[in-house]
C-alpha positions as CSV (number, residue, x, y, z in Angstrom):
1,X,93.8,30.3,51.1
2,X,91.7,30.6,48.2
3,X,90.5,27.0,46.5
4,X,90.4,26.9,42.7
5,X,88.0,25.0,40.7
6,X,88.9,24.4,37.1
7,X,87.3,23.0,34.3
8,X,88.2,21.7,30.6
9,X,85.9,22.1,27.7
10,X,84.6,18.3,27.8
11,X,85.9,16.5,24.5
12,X,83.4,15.2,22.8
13,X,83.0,11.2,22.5
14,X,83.3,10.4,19.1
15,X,86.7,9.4,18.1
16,X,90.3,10.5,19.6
17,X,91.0,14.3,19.7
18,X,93.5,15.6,17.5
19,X,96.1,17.5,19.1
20,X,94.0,21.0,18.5
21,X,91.9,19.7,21.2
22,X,94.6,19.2,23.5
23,X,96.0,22.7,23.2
24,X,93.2,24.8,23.3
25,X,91.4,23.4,27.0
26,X,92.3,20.4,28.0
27,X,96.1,20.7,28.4
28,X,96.2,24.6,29.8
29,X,93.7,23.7,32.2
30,X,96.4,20.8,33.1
31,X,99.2,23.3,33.7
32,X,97.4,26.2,35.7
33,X,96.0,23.0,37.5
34,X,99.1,22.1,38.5
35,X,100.7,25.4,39.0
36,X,97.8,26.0,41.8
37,X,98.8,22.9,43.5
38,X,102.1,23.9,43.7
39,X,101.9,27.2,44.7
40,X,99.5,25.4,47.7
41,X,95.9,25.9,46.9
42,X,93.4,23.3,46.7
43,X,92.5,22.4,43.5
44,X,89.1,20.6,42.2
45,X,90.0,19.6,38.4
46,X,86.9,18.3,36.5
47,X,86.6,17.1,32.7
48,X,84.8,14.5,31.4
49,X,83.5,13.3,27.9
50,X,80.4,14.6,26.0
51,X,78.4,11.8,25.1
52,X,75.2,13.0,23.5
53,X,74.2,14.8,20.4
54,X,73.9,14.0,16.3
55,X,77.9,12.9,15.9
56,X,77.9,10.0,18.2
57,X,74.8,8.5,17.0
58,X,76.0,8.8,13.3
59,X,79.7,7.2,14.5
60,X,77.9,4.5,16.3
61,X,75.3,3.6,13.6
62,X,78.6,3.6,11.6
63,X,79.9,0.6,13.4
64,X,76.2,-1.0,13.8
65,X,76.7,-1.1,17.7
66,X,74.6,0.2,19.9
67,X,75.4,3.6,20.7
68,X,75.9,3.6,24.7
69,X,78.5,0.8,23.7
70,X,80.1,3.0,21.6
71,X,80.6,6.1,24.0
72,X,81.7,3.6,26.6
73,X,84.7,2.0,24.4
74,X,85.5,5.4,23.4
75,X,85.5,7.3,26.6
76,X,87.9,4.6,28.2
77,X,90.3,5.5,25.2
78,X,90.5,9.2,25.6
79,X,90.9,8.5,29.2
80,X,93.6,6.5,28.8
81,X,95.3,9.1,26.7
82,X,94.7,11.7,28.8
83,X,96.7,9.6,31.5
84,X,99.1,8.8,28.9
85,X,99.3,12.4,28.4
86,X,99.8,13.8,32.2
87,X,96.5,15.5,32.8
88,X,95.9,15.4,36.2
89,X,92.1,15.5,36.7
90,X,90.5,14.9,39.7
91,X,87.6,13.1,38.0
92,X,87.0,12.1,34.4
93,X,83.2,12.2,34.0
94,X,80.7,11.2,31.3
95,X,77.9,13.3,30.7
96,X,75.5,9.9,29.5
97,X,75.7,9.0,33.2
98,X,73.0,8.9,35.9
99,X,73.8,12.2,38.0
100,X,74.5,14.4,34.8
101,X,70.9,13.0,33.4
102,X,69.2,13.8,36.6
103,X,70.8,17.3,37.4
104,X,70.3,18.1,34.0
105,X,66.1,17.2,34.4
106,X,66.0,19.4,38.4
107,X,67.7,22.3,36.4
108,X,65.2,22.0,33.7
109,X,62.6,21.4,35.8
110,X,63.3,24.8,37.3
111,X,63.9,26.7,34.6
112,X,60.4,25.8,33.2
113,X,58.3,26.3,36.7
114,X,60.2,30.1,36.8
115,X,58.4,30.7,33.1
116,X,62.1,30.6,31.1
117,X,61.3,28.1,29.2
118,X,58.1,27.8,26.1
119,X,57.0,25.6,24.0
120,X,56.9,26.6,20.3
121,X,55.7,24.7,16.9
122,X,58.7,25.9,14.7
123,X,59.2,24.1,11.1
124,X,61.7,21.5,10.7
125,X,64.2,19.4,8.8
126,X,62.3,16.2,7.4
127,X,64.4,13.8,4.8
128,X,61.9,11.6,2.9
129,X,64.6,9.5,2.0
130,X,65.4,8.9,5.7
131,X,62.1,8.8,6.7
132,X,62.4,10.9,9.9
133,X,62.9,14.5,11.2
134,X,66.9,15.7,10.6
135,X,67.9,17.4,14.4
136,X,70.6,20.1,13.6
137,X,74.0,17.9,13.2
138,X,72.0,15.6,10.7
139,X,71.6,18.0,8.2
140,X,75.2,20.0,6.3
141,X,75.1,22.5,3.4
142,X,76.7,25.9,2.7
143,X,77.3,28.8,5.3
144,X,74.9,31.5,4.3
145,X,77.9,33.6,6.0
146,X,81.1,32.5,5.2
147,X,80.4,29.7,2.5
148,X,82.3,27.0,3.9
149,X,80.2,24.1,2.3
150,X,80.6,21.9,5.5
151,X,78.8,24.1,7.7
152,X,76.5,21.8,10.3
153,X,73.1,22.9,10.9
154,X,74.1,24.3,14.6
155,X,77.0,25.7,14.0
156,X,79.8,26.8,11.1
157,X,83.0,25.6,12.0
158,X,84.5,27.6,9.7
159,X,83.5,31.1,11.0
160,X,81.8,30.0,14.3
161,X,78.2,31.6,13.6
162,X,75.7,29.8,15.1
163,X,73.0,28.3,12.8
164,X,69.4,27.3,12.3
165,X,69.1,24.3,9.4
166,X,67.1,26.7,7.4
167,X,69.9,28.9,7.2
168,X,72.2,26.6,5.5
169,X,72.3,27.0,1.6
170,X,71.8,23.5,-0.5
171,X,71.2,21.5,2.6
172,X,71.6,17.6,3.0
173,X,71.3,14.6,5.0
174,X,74.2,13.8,7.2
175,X,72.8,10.4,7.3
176,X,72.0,9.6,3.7
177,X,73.5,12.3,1.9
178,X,70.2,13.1,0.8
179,X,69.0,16.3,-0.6
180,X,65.3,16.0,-0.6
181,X,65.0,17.8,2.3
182,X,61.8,19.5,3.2
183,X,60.7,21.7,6.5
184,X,57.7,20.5,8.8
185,X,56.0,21.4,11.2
186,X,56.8,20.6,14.9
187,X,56.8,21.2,18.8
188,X,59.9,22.0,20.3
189,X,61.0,23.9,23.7
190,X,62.9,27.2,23.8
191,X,65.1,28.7,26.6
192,X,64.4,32.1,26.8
193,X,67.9,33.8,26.5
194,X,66.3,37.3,25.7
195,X,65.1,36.7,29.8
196,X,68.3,37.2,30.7
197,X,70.6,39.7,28.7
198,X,70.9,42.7,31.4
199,X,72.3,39.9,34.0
200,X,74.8,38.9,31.6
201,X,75.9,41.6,30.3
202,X,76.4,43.1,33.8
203,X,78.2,39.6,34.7
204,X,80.7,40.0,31.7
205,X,81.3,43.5,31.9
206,X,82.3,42.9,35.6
207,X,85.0,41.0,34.5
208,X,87.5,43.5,32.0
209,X,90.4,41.1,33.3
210,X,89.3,38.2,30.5
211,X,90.6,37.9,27.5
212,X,89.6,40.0,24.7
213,X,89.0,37.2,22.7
214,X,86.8,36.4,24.8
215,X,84.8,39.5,26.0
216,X,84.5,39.9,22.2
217,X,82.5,36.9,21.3
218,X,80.4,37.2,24.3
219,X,79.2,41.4,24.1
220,X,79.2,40.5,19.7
221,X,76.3,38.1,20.9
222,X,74.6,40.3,23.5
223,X,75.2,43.5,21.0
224,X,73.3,41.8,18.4
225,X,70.4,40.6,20.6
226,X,69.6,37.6,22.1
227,X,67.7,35.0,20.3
228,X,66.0,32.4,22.6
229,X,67.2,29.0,22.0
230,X,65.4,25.6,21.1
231,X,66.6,22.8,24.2
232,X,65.2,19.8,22.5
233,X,66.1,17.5,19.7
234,X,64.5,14.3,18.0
235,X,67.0,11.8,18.9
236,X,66.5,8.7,21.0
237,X,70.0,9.1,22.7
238,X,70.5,11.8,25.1
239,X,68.7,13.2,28.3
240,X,64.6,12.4,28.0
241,X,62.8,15.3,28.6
242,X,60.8,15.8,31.6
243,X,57.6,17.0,30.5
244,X,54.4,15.6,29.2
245,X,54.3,15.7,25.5
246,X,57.8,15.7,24.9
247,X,58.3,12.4,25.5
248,X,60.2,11.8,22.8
249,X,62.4,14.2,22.7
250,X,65.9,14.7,24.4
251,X,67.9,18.0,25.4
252,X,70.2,19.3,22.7
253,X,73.5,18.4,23.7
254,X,74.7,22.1,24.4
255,X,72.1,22.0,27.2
256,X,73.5,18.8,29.2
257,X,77.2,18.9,28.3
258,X,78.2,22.1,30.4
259,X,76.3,21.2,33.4
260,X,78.1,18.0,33.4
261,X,80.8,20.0,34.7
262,X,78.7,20.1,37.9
263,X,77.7,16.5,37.7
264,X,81.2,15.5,37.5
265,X,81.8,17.5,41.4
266,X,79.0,15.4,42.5
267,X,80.5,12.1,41.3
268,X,83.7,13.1,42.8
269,X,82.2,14.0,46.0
270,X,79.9,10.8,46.0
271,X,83.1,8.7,45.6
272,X,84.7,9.5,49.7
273,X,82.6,10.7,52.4
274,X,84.9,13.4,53.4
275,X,84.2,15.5,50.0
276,X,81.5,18.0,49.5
277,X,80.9,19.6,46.4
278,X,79.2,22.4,47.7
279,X,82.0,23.6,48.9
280,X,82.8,24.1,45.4
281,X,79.7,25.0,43.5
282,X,77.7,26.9,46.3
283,X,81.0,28.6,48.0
284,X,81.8,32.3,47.6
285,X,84.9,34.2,47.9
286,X,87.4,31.6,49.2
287,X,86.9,29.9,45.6
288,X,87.7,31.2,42.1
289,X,86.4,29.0,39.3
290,X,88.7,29.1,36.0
291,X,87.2,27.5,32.8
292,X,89.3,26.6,29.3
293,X,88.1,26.4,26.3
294,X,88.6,27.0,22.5
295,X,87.1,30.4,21.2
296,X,83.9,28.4,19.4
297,X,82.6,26.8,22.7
298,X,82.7,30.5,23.9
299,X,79.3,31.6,23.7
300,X,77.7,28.6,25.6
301,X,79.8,28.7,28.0
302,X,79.3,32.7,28.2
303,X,75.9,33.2,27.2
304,X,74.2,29.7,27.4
305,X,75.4,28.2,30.2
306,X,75.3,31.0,32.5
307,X,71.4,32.1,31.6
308,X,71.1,28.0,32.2
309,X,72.9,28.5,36.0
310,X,70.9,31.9,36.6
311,X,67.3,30.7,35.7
312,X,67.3,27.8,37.6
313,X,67.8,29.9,40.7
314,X,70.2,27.6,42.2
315,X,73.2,29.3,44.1
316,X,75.9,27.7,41.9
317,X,79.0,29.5,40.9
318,X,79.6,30.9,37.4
319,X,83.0,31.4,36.4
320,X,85.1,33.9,37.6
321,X,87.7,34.0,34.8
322,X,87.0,32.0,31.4
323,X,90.7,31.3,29.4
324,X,89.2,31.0,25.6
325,X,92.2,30.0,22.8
326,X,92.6,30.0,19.5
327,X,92.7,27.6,17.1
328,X,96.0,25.3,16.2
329,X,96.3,24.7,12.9
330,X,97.8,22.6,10.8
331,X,99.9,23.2,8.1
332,X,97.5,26.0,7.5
333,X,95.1,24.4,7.6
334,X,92.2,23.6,10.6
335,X,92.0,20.4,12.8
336,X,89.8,18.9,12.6
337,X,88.0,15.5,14.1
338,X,84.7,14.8,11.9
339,X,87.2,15.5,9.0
340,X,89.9,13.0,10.2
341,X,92.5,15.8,9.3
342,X,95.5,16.5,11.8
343,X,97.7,15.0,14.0
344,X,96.0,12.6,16.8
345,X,96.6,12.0,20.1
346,X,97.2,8.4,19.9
347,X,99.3,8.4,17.4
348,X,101.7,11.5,18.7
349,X,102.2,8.8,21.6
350,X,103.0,6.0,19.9
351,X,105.9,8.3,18.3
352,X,107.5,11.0,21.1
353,X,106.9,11.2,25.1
354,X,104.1,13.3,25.7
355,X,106.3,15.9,27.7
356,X,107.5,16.9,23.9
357,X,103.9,17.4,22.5
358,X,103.2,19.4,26.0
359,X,105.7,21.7,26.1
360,X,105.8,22.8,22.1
361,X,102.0,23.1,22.6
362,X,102.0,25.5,25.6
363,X,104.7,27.4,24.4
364,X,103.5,28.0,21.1
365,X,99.5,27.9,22.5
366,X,97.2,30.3,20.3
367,X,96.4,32.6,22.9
368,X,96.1,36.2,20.6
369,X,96.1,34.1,17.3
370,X,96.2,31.3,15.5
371,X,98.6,28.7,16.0
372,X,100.2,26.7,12.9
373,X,101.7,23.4,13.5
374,X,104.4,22.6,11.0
375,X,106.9,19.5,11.6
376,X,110.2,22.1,11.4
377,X,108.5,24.3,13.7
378,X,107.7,21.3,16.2
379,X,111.1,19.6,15.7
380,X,113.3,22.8,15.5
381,X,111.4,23.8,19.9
382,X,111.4,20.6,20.8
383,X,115.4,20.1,20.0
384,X,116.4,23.6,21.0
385,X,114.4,23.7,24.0
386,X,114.2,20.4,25.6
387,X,117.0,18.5,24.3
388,X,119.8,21.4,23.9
389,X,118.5,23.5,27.3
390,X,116.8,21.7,29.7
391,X,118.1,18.3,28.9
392,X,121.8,19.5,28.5
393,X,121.9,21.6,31.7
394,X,120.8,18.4,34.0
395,X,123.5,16.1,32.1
396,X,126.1,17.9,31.8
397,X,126.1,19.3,35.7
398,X,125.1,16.2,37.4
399,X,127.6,13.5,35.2
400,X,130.6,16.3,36.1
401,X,129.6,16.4,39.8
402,X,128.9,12.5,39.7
403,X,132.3,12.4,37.9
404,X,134.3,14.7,40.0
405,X,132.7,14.3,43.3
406,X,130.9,10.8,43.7
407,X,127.2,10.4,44.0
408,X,126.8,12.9,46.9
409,X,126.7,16.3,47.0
410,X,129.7,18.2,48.3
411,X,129.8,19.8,51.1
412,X,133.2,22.4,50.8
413,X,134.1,25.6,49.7
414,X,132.2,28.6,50.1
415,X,129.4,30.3,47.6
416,X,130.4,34.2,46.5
417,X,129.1,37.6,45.2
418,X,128.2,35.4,41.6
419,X,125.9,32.9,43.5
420,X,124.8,36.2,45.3
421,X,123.5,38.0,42.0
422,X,122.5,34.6,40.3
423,X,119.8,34.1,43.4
424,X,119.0,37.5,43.1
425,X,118.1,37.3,39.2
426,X,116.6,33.7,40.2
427,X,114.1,34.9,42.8
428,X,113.1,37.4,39.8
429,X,112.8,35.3,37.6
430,X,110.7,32.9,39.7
431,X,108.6,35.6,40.4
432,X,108.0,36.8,37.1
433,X,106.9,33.5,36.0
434,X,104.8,33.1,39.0
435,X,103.0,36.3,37.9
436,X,102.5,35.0,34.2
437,X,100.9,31.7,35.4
438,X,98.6,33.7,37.6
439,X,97.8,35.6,34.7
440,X,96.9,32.7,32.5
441,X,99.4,33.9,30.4
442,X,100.7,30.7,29.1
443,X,103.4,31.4,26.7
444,X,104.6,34.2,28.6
445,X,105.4,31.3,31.3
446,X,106.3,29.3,28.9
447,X,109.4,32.3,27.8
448,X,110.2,32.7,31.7
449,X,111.0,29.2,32.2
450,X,112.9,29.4,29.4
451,X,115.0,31.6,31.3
452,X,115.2,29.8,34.7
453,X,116.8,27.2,31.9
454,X,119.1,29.6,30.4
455,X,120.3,31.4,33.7
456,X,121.6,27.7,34.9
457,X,123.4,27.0,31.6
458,X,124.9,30.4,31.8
459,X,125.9,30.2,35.3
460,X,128.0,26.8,35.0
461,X,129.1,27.5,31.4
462,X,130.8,30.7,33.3
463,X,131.8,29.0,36.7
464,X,133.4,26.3,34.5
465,X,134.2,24.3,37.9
466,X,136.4,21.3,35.3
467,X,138.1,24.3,34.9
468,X,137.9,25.4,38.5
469,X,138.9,21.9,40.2
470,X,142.2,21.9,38.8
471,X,143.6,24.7,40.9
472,X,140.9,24.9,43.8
473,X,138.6,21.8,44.5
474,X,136.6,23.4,47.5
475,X,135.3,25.9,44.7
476,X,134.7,23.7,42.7
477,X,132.9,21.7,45.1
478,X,130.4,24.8,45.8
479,X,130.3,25.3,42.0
480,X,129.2,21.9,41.3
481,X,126.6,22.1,44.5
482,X,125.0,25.3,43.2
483,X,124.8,23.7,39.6
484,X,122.9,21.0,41.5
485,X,120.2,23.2,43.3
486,X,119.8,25.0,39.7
487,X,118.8,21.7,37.8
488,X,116.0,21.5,40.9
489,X,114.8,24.7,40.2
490,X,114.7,24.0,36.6
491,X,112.8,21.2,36.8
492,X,110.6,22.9,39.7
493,X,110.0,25.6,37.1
494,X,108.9,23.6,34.0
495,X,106.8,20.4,36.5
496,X,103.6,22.4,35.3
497,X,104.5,22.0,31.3
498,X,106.5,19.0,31.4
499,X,105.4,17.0,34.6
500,X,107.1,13.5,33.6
501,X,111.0,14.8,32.7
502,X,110.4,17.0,35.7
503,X,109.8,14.3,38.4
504,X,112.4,12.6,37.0
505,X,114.8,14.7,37.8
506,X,113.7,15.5,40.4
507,X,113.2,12.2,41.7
508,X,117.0,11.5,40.7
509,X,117.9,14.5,43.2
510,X,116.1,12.8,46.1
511,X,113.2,14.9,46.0
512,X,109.9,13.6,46.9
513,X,107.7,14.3,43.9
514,X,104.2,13.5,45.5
515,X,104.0,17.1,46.4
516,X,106.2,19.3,44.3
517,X,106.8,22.6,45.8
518,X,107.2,26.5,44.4
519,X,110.1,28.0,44.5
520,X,110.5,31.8,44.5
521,X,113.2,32.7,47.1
522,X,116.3,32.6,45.2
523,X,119.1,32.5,48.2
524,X,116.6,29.6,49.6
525,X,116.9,28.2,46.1
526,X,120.2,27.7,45.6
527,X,120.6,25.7,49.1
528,X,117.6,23.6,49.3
529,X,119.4,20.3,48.6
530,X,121.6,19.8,51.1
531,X,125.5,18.7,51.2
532,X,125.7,15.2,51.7
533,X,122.8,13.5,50.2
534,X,122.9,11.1,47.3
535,X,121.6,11.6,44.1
536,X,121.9,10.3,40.4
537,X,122.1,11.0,36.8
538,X,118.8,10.3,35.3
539,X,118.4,8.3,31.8
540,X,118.1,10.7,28.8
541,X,115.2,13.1,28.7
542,X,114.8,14.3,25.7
543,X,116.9,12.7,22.8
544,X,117.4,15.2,19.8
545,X,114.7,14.8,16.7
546,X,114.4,15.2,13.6
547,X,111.4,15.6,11.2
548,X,111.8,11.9,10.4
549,X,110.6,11.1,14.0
550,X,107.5,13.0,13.1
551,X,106.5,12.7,9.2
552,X,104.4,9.5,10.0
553,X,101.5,11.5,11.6
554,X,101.4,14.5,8.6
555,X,98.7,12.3,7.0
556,X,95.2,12.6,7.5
557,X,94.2,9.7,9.4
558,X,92.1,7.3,8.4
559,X,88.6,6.9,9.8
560,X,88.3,4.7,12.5
């Protein structure tokens, strides 16, 4: 059976991630991750925190600690949350540690002896007023494209180009704020990316299944030529660079972070003698690897990344399929975590169960477009899905059967030609939303469960066994047992999206819920739980909201 490797954009260090973050790689990975397991594959589900570059230095001089303190208090906080939160990776890496340092030197190392990498005297940011050369991050001005005045010297947020510092208009120190800025000269060293644009281009073109967001971004880049890439900054935290001269230098942060996706399989591996991470990163057919990310981390990981992995002629796996999102917004507005605008993962916590902020996300995920986040919008799915569908169809079936049965499920009367067509438009269903997740269709899946919930409602709203049990109790009795198999399925069905509620119910049926099965046989379905065995009601899942519950997190947040 085919073994699925599956990586998360890593979140960067400094600060907690807003729920944009969440959305658009960390908690899709989460669900297909689980949807594999399921369905019975073997899953390797890596992530981590990126703990290099311009931001965490400027957060951590912020504070006045040192700056490997600082990524170490913050990475245990997003790690937390993520726990808090469901995701269910196999490891949670940090890209400051020894393996990512030293993988990231071998792969440098051969890069540069196979003649892809050069060493260039290019001109520079220098601040007078900061005394010091300005690396990318450390110097903002005015996209000479869009004209978002916030544009960083790597990259516009705001329209996703990727920029030189000389590009940006009425540039300024990130540091000091100072505009005095003057360009030097100074020795740097360049990937060659123009070494490699027929292999990619054949890579990506063998690959019409992604997403045309993606495929976009990626042939835009190749269409309008390849420019080769500086790999080295003048910061004192980050990856040293292995070669004499540039000694004091690191890598640019773009150039470690993704191949701490590969560190992180060797942590994992190092942690129990029975794991290999070959058997990941140097396999072939038997695995598929699936990367998420948002659609501006889409050219490293299509362009960047892979020329990285190709160069340094080691036989590691490039992605198979790569799942790029959209942005969520907010109030129309973007997300954003340097700006301190949005809602935040902490503080979501603090306010709902995480199952509610999972399951609005991935069924409203910005997969073709843009996602807005608005309270009513949030509130109104939230109530009508979880609390008035799902939440309603486990209550009211198991506190009748509880009520008119006892805590065991009957075992009289006799199912008919309506249980018949019911597992018949189940096992559909089922199968449709098997297909969706396979798909990486996420709100698609998100719709079909939807359905699993309605077609259980429906069925006991028309069965009506307190109806039933006044003239014919076996029917009833078979009524009521059927009603019980559909809140398993149900919950089956949505475990992926909301994995708490789901064990919960699950776990009030009797069900062991360390290894959740698929369903997809409908008849099988409908008579897994067998007559006899004890169950409960479980607590409330999902109490009704309203946009009270949520107004406290429409500010901006504070800094830190």
């Amino acid at each position: 059976m085919t073994k699925y490797l599956i990586t998360s954009a890593l979140p960067y260090v400094n600060g907690v991630k807003h729920l944009g973050n969440l959305a658009g790689s960390l908690l899709p990975a989460d669900i297909h991750a689980r949807f594999r397991r399921q369905t019975g594959h073997e899953v390797l589900f890596l992530c981590g925190t990126d703990e290099h570059g311009t931001p965490v230095e400027l957060a951590a001089r912020a504070e006045g600690i040192p700056v490997s303190d600082y990524c170490a208090r913050q990475h245990a906080v997003q790690a937390d949350i993520y726990r808090c939160f469901g995701l269910s990776f196999d490891h949670f890496s940090r890209t400051s540690g020894a393996t990512n340092r030293l993988l990231t030197q071998k792969i440098f190392q051969r890069l540069d002896a196979a003649g892809h990498i050069e060493a260039r005297t290019i001109r520079q940011a220098y601040s007078p007023t900061d005394a010091r050369f300005l690396p990318d991050r450390y110097i903002v001005g005015t996209c000479p494209y869009c004209g978002s005045t916030n544009a960083r010297g790597d990259q516009c947020e705001s329209c996703t180009r990727v920029l030189d510092p000389e590009n940006l208009l009425s540039p300024r120190s990130a540091i000091s704020g100072a505009a005095d800025i003057e360009f030097r000269e100074t020795r740097h060293l360049f990937l060659k990316l123009s070494d490699f644009d027929r292999k990619l281009r054949r890579w990506i073109e063998t690959h019409p299944e992604w997403p045309l967001l993606v495929r976009s971004i990626a042939l835009k880049w190749l269409d309008e030529g390849l420019r080769d890439r500086c790999i080295t900054r003048d910061l004192t935290w980050g990856v040293p660079v292995p070669r004499p001269g540039f000694e004091d230098k690191v890598f640019y942060v773009w150039f470690d972070a993704p191949i701490g996706y590969i560190a992180a399989a060797l942590e994992w591996s190092e942690a129990a003698p029975e794991r290999d991470w070959r058997a990941w990163w140097e396999s072939g057919d038997d695995i598929r690897y699936v990367q998420f990310l948002a659609k501006d981390n889409v050219p490293f990981h299509t362009i960047s990344f892979p020329a990285t992995i190709l160069g340094s002629g080691l036989p590691l796996k490039l992605p198979d399929t790569i799942k790029g999102f959209n942005w969520l917004t907010f109030d129309g507005g973007k997300f954003s975590t340097s700006g301190q605008h949005g809602i935040f993962t902490d503080t979501a916590l603090t306010l709902l169960p995480a199952d509610t902020w999972r399951w609005w996300l991935a069924a409203n995920a910005p997969e073709s477009a843009d996602t807005d986040f608005t309270v009513e919008r949030f509130v109104d799915g939230v109530n009508k899905d979880l609390a008035d569908t799902f939440g309603n169809l486990v209550n009211r079936c198991l506190v009748f059967a509880v009520a008119t049965f006892g805590a065991t499920v009957p075992d009289s009367g006799e199912t008919g030609s309506t249980e018949h067509k019911l597992a018949a438009d189940l096992g559909a269903c089922l199968r449709r939303l098997r297909g969706h997740h396979e798909a990486l269709a996420l709100r698609k899946a998100a719709e079909e469960v939807r359905v699993v919930w309605r077609l259980a409602n429906a069925y006991f709203t028309k069965a009506a066994p307190w109806s039933v049990v006044k003239y014919d109790r076996d029917q009833a009795a078979a009524i009521v047992r059927t009603g019980i198999n559909l809140v398993r399925v149900a919950a089956l069905a949505a475990w992926p999206f909301i994995p708490t509620a789901s064990a919960e119910v699950l776990r009030s049926l009797g069900e062991d819920v360390q290894v959740v099965p698929w369903v997809e046989d409908g008849e099988r379905a409908l008579a897994s739980i067998p007559a006899g065995r004890s169950f409960r009601v479980p607590s409330l899942l999902f109490r009704k909201i309203s946009t009270a519950d949520v107004t406290p997190i429409v500010a901006c947040r504070p800094p830190a």
